[in-house]
N, C-alpha and C positions, 0 to 999 in steps of 0.2 A: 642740756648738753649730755654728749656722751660720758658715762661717769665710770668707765675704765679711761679718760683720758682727762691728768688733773684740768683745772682752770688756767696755768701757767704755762702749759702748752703751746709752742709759737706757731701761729699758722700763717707765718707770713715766715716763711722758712722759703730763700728765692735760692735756686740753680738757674745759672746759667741765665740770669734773667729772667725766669716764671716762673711765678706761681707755685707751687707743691703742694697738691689735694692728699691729703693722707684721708687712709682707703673710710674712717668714720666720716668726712667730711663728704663723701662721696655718697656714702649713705642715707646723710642727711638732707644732701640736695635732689637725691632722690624722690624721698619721700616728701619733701617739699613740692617736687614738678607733680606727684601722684594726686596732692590733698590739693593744687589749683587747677590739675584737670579736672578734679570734682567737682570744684567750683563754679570754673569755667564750664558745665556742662550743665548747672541748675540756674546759671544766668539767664537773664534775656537779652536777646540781639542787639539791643542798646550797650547793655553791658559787657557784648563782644570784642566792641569797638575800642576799646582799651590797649592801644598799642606794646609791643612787644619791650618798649625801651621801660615803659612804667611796671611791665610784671618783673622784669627780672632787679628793677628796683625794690618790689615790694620782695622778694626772695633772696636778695640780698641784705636787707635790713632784719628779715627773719633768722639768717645764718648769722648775724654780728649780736643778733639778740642771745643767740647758743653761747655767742663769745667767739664766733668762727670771721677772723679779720678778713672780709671778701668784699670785693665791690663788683657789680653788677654785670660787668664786662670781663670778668672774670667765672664767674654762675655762667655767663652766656658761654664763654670759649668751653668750661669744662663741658657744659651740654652738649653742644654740636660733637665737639670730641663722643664723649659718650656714644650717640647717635651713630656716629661715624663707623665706629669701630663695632656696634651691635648690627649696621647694615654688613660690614665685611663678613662677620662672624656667620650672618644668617644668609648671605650668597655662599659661602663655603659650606656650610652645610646642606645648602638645597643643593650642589653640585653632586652628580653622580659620580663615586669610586673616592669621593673624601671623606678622611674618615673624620668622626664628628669631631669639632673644637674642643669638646672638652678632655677626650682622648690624648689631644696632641700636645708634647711635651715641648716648654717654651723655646730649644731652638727649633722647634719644628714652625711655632706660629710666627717666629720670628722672618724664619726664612721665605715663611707665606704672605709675611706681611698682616700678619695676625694683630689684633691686641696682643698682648704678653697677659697680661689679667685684664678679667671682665668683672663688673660689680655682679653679684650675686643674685640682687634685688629686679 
């Protein structure tokens, strides 16, 4: 676990009815998606076959092992999210006369329909 953030930290902290990734936790699921592409990628084709509902099982059991209250459907939505908003980011910047995302001040991405912040990682 991150150890700038104690053990008693609630991460089941809900707005509005979802979810709230605080930005370690995003980190974490990061580096999670990093170390089963590894994996994913020294498997063999049998081992392909492993459906998408069992990995984010098995990264969601990894994130509650950190201490981070997640279930699996939850890993999945912050993904795509993620995904979603790294596609936006990198069609605006391959756009000719925009100036780069990280330039731009957040009513700027906002009004672009930008993320507001991007994970770092």
């Amino acid at each position: 676990m991150n150890s700038n953030v104690p053990m008693s930290a609630s991460t089941d902290d809900r707005r509005n009815g979802r979810f709230q990734w605080e930005s370690w936790m995003v980190e974490t699921l990061l580096d999670l998606k990093k170390l089963e592409w590894k994996e994913y990628e020294s498997q063999s084709s049998q081992e392909h076959m492993i459906n998408a509902e069992v990995r984010w099982q098995r990264i969601s059991r990894k994130l509650t092992e950190k201490g981070y209250n997640t279930d699996p459907s939850q890993c999945h939505d912050k993904w795509e999210t993620i995904l979603g908003g790294y596609k936006k980011v990198k069609d605006h910047n391959n756009r000719s006369g925009n100036a780069p995302f990280g330039s731009l001040s957040k009513i700027e991405r906002k009004d672009l329909k930008l993320p507001l912040d991007f994970p770092k990682k």
